[in-house]
N, C-alpha and C positions, 0 to 999 in steps of 0.2 A: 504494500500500500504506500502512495505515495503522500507525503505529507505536506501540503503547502508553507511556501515560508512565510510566518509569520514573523514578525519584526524582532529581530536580537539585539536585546540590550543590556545581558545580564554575562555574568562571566566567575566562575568557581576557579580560586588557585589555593589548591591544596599545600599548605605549609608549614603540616605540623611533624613530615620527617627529619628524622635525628642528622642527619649527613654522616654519616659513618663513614664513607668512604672521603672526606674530608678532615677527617681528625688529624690532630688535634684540634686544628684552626674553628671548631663548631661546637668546641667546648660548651664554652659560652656567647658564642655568638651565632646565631641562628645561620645556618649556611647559605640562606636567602638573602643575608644582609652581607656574604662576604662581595671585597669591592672587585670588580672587571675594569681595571683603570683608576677611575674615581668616582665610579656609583656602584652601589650594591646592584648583583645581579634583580633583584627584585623592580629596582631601575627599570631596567628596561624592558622587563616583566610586561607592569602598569602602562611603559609607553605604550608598547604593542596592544593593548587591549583597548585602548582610549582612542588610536590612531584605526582601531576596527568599528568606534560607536560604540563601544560599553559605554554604561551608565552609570551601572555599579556592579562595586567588584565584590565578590563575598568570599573573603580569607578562612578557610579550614584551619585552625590554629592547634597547637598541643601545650602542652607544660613548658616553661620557658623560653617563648616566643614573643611576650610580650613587646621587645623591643619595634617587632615591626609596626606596629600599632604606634609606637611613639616614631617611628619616624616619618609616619604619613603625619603628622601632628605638627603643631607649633613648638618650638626652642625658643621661649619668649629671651632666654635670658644672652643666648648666644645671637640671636638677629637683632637686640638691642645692640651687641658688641659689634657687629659686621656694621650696621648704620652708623654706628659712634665711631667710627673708622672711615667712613665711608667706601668699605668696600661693597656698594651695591652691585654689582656683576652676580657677587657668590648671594647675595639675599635675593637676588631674584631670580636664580637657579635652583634656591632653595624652595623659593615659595612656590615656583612650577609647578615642584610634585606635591605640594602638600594636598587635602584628599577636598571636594566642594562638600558643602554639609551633604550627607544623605547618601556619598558615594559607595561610600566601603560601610560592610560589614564583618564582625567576624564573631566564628561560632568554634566552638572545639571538637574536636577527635579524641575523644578521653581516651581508646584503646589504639594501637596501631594495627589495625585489620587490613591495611594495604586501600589499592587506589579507590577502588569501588566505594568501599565504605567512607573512603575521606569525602566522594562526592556525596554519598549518601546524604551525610551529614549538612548538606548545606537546604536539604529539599523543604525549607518552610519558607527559608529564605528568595528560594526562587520561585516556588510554587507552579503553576501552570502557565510555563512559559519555555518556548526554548533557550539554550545555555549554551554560552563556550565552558570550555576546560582549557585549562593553559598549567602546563607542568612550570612551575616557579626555578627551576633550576637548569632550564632548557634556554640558552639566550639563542633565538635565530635573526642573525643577521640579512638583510633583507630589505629590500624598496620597492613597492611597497611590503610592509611585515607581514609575516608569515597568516597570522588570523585574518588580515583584511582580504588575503589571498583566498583564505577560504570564505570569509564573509561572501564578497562579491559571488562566487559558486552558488554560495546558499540561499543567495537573495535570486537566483536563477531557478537552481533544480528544488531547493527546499528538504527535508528529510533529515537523515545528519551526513555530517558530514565529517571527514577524517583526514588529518595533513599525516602526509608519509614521505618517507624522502627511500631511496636508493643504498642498500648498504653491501659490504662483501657478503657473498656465499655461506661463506666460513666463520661467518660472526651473526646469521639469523637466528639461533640458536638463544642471541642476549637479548630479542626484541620480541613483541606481538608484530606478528607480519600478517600482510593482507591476502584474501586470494582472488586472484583477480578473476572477472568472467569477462570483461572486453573492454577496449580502449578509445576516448575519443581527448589525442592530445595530451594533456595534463592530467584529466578527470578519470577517471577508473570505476568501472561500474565491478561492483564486488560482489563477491559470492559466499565468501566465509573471512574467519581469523582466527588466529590462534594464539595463545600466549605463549611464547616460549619454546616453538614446537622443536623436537628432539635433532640433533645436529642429521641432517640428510633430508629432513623430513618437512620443510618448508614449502609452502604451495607458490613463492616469488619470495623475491628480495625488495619487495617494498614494505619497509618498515613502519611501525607508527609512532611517529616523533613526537607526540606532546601537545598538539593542537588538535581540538574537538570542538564541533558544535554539534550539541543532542537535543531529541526531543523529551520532554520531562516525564513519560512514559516509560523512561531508564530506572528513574525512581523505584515504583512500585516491583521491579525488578530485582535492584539492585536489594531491596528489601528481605528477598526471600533467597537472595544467590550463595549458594556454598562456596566454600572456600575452592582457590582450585593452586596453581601452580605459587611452590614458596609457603603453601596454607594460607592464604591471604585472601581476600576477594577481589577477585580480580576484574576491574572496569569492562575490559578487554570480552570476558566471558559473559558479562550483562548484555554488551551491544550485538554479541552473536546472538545472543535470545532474543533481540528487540528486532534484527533484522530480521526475523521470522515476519512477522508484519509491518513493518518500514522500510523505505528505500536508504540506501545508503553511500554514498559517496565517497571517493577515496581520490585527493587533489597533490597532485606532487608537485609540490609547492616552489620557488624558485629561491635560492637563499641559503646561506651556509648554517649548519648547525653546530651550538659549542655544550656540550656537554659539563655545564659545571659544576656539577655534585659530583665528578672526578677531579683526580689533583692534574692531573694532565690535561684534560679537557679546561679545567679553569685557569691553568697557565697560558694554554693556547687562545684561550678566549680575551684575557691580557694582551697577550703580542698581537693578535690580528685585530683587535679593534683599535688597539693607542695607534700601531701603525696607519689607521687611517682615520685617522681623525688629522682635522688640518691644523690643530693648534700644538700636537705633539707629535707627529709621524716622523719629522725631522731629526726633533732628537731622540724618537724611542730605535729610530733606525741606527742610529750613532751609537747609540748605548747598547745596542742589540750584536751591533760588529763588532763591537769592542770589547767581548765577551767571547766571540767568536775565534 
């Protein structure tokens, strides 16, 4: 069944994982808020999501997360200092991203049950409406970004829809990959997915990167879904049940992907964005060689 698009203006980033494969550095600092340059990946998170028409973002939160919350906030006592300086440049880069009243929510994940359930959790907040999903540790690089790429899809074919990118052979094994039934360009009409399928055993190498838009029909799904691959509930396993009756979409979206809930991935995420940015690229390239 094909579901017409209704208007998307909501968006779920689940950010109550530990980063474990960041440690130390997530200690104590939410791995969402470590920096890529000079913003927290979280940064550019929001950009992406505001730059698709979100309206509001609704944060799946855990135990000692709090900070993110303060940093969509006011720092009354530090933009008094930036003004008394007058360094307004940095106070009005700060105030960008602070949140409009009404923007953001956020609600917690008391148990870790994996992706499904962190969505689960947001479903009062979004109610009967469709949603993006945006993985908070996934930064894609991208113009336009990665969700408007799928936005614009969605505001077309309608149903959900799923960004996937192209991976090795020999590393599908680490993703949910899609299976495809036919191609037009970008857009992929699908036929199944699987989380994690067993090394050999992959129906394509298109992956699924962290960007969703669903219909809130996942919900009552996601409610009663057993655990599957890891013991977790897996997101992945809810939208193969939901594509029983919904269309489904699969957009290979244009844009590099930086994995930065890895220490290599968020190193790489470092070097390739300072390098192109026009106000450091200069010297991140000098200090880049000069290591070399």
């Amino acid at each position: 069944m094909t579901v017409h698009a209704r208007r998307l203006r909501k968006a779920v980033l689940p950010v109550a994982g530990l980063g474990t494969r960041v440690l130390p550095g997530t200690k104590t600092t939410p791995k969402e808020l470590l920096n890529v340059v000079d913003r927290p990946i979280l940064s550019y998170i929001v950009e992406e999501a505001r730059e698709a028409g979100i309206e509001h973002i609704v944060f799946v939160t855990g135990r000692s997360k709090g900070a993110i919350e303060d940093y969509f906030d006011h720092q009354i006592e530090l933009e008094a200092q930036l003004l008394a300086k007058g360094k307004t440049d940095i106070l009005e880069m700060m105030n960008a991203e602070l949140a409009s009243a009404g923007e953001m929510s956020f609600t917690r994940q008391m148990q870790p049950k994996g992706l499904g359930h962190a969505v689960w959790c947001a479903r009062d907040i979004i109610g009967d409406e469709p949603f993006a999903v945006i993985l908070p540790d996934v930064i894609v690089d991208a113009r336009p970004g990665a969700l408007k790429q799928l936005a614009d899809v969605y505001a077309e074919v309608g149903g959900n829809v799923i960004g996937v990118e192209s991976v090795p052979e020999s590393e599908t094994h680490k993703y949910g990959i899609v299976d495809p039934q036919g191609r037009d360009g970008n857009r992929i009409r699908m036929r199944g997915m699987i989380e994690k399928p067993p090394r050999g055993e992959a129906p394509s190498t298109l992956s699924i990167s962290g960007r969703y838009i669903l219909q809130p029909e996942i919900f009552g799904i996601l409610e009663t879904q057993p655990r599957g691959a890891g013991g977790e509930i897996q997101l992945t396993d809810g939208m193969a049940r939901l594509m029983i009756d919904q269309t489904f979409t699969a957009v290979e979206y244009e844009g590099v992907t930086h994995d930065c809930g890895d220490k290599i991935g968020l190193l790489r995420a470092n070097v390739a964005l300072a390098l192109k940015r026009p106000d450091l690229g200069e010297q991140a390239r000098a200090a880049i060689s000069a290591l070399l």
